[in-house]
KEDRENFI-550678 format. One record per residue (C-alpha): x, y, z. Coordinates in steps of 0.001 Angstrom, whole numbers, padded with zeros to 6 digits, always signed. Each point is the difference from the previous one (the first is absolute). Last residue first. Layout:
XYZ
...
end
This chain:
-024814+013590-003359
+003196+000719-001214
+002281-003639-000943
+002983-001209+001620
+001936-003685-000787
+002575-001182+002455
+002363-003317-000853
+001471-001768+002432
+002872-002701-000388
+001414-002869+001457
+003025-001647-000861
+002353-003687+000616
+003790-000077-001220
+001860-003473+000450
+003635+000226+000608
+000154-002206+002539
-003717-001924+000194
-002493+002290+002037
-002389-000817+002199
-003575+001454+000913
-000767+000428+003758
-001799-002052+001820
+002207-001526+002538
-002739+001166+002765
+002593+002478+001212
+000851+001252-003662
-003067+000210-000832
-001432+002716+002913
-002094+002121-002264
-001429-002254-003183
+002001-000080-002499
+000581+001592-003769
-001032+003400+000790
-001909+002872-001085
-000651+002724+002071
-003322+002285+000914
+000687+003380+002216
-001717+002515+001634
+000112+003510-000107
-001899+002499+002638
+001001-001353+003135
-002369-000013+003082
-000369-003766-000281
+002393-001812-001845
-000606-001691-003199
+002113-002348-000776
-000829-003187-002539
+002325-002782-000862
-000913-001202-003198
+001123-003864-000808
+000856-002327-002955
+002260+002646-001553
+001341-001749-003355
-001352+002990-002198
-001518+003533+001456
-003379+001786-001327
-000920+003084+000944
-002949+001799-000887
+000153+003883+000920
-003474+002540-000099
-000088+003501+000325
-001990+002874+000942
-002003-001367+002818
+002587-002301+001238
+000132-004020-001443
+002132-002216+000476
+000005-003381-001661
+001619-003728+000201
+001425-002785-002037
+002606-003119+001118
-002783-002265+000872
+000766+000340+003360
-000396-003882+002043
+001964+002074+002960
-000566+002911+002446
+003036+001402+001553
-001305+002103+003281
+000577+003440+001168
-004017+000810+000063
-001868+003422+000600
-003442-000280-000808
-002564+001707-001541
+002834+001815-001133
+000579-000957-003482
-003377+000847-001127
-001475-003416-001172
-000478-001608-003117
-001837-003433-000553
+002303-001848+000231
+002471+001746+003001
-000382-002398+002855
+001343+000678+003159
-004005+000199+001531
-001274-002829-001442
+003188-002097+001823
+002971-001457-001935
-000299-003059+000077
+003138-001358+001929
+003452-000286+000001
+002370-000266+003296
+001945+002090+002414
+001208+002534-001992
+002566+002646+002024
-001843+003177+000458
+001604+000824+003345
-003696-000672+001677
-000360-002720-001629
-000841-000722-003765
-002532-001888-002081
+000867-000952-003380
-002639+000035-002283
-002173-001305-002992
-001968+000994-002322
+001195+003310-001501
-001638+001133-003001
+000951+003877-000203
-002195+002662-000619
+001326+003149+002285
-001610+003310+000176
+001872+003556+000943
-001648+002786+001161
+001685+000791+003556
+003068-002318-001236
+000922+002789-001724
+003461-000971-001401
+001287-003793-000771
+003558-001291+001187
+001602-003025-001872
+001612-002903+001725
+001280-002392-002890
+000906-003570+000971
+002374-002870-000312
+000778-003001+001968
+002887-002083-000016
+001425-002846+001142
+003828-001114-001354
+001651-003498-001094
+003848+000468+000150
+002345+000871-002015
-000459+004013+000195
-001929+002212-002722
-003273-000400+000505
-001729+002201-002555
-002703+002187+000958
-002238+002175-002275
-002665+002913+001047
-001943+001297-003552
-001763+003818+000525
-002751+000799-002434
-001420+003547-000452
-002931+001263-002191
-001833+002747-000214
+001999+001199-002788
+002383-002336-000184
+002672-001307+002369
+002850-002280+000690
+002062-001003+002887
+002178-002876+000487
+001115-000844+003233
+003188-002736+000798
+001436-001912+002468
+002788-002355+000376
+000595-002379+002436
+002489-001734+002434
-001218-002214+002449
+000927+000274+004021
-002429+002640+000861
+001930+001176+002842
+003058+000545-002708
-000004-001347-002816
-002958+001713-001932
-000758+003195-001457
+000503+001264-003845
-002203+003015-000999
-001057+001020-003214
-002245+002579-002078
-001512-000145-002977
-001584+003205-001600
-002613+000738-002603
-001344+002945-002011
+002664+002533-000894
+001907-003383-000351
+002600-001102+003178
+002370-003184+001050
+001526-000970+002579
-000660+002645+003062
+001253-001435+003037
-001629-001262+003232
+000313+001811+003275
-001026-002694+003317
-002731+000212+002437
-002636-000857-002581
+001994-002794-001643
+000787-001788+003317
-003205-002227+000580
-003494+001644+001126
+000477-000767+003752
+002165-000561+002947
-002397-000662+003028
+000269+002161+003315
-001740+002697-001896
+000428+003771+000820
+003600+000270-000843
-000012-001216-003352
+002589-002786-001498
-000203-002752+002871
+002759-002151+000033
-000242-003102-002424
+001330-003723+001538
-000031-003257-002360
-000001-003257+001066
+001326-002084-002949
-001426-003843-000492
-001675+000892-003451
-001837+002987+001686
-000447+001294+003461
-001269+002564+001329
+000889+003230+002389
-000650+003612-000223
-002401+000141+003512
-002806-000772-002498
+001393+001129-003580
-002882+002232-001300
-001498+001402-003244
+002280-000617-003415
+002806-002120-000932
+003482+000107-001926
-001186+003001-001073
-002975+002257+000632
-000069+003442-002710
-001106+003166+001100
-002966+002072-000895
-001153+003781+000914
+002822+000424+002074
-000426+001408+003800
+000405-003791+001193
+003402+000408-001992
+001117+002641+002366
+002620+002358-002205
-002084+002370+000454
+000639+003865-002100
-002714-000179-002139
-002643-001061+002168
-001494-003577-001627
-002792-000077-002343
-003438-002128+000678
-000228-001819-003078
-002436+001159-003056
+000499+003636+001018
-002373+001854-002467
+001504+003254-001537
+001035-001609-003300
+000533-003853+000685
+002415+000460+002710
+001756-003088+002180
+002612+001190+002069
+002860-000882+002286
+000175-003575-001454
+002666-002231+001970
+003310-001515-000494
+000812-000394+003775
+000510+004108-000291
+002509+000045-002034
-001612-000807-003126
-002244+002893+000671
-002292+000152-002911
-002195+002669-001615
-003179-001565-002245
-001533+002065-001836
-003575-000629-002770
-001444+003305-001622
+002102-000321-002996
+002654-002695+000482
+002063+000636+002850
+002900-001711+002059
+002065+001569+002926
+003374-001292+001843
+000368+001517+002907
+003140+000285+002448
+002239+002378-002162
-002591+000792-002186
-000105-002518-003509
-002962+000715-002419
-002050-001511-002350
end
């Protein structure tokens, strides 16, 4: 393990993971010897959507126009990225988060947000750990105001070489979007969006949360293969843009657009709720 001034790096044998707990708390790199298992970020950015992985907290995916309403409150967000009119992916990615507590092989990191646009107070936390060929990440909220909060939680990892890459994934249901990607409502998800059996990842290019998830799915390049498994994420949303070679598969505990449908989970003050997602690599 080892502390840089803005990086915090992990190894055991072949397996590193390198940090940037200022940057929104993210993963700047994923290495399992020379293979890249997440698409790594440019050393010097400090632009979380150049990350390899970064954490969603209080919720994930967008707020439409960044309004709702929950237990009688109307609550206003401002937009948090300059190309999309809709605030999204929560605070913890725009925000630093400190370093708590550190092993040559493991890390937690924490972030407190809340009180201010987002009227509840919370406190966040990451734990990493790794293996070789092997890393697990754990996202935890606890609501820390007096008040009843929502909350939805999500990890947005980035995955190289989306030329080669396959997907299996059972996925069998949708939310369709409009033309700002906002969900409009669920459906079956279509023979085309579907991932079971396998599919090379960009047979299509989708930016759409896809619900009924089991919770398990595989990639699988010509040299490698990665199953990843996530726990209390009911939903996958999938990207994979066209004429972009990564893509990107993450875990979440709601469907996109919750909080406007008052669908979000709730938490009790002082209640604690976590996700987690655990990556497993193997040569092929």
């Amino acid at each position: 393990m080892r502390i840089d001034e803005e990086e915090l790096i992990l190894q055991d044998q072949e397996m590193r993971l390198t940090l940037a707990p200022h940057v929104g708390g993210a993963i700047r790199e994923l290495k399992w010897g020379a293979r890249d298992l997440l698409r790594p970020g440019p050393l010097e950015s400090t632009d979380p959507f150049e990350m390899a992985c970064f954490p969603m907290v209080p919720f994930v995916n967008r707020v439409a126009q960044g309004r709702f309403e929950f237990a009688g409150r109307r609550v206003q967000i401002q937009r948090n990225w300059s190309q999309d009119p809709h605030p999204l992916h929560g605070q913890g990615w725009r925000a630093p988060w400190s370093v708590i507590a550190t092993t040559p092989t493991s890390a937690t990191l924490g972030f407190e947000g809340g009180g201010d646009e987002w009227p509840w107070r919370y406190r966040a936390q990451q734990r990493f750990e790794i293996s070789p060929g092997q890393m697990s990440i754990e996202l935890a909220v606890e609501n820390m105001s007096n008040a009843v909060m929502p909350v939805m939680l999500g990890l947005h990892p980035y995955f190289p070489d989306a030329t080669h890459a396959q997907l299996r994934a059972r996925l069998p249901r949708v939310w369709v979007t409009d033309p700002e990607a906002l969900p409009l409502e669920e459906r079956l998800t279509p023979a085309e969006w579907r991932f079971d059996p396998p599919r090379a990842v960009q047979r299509v290019s989708l930016d759409h949360c896809l619900s009924g998830w089991d919770g398990s799915a595989w990639l699988r390049w010509p040299d490698r293969l990665i199953t990843l498994t996530a726990k209390a994420c009911r939903y996958l949303h999938v990207y994979t843009p066209r004429g972009r070679d990564f893509f990107c598969i993450e875990p979440q505990t709601c469907a996109a657009g919750a909080l406007g449908r008052g669908q979000a989970d709730v938490l009790a003050p002082g209640e604690r709720c976590a996700i987690s997602m655990h990556l497993t690599s193997e040569a092929t």
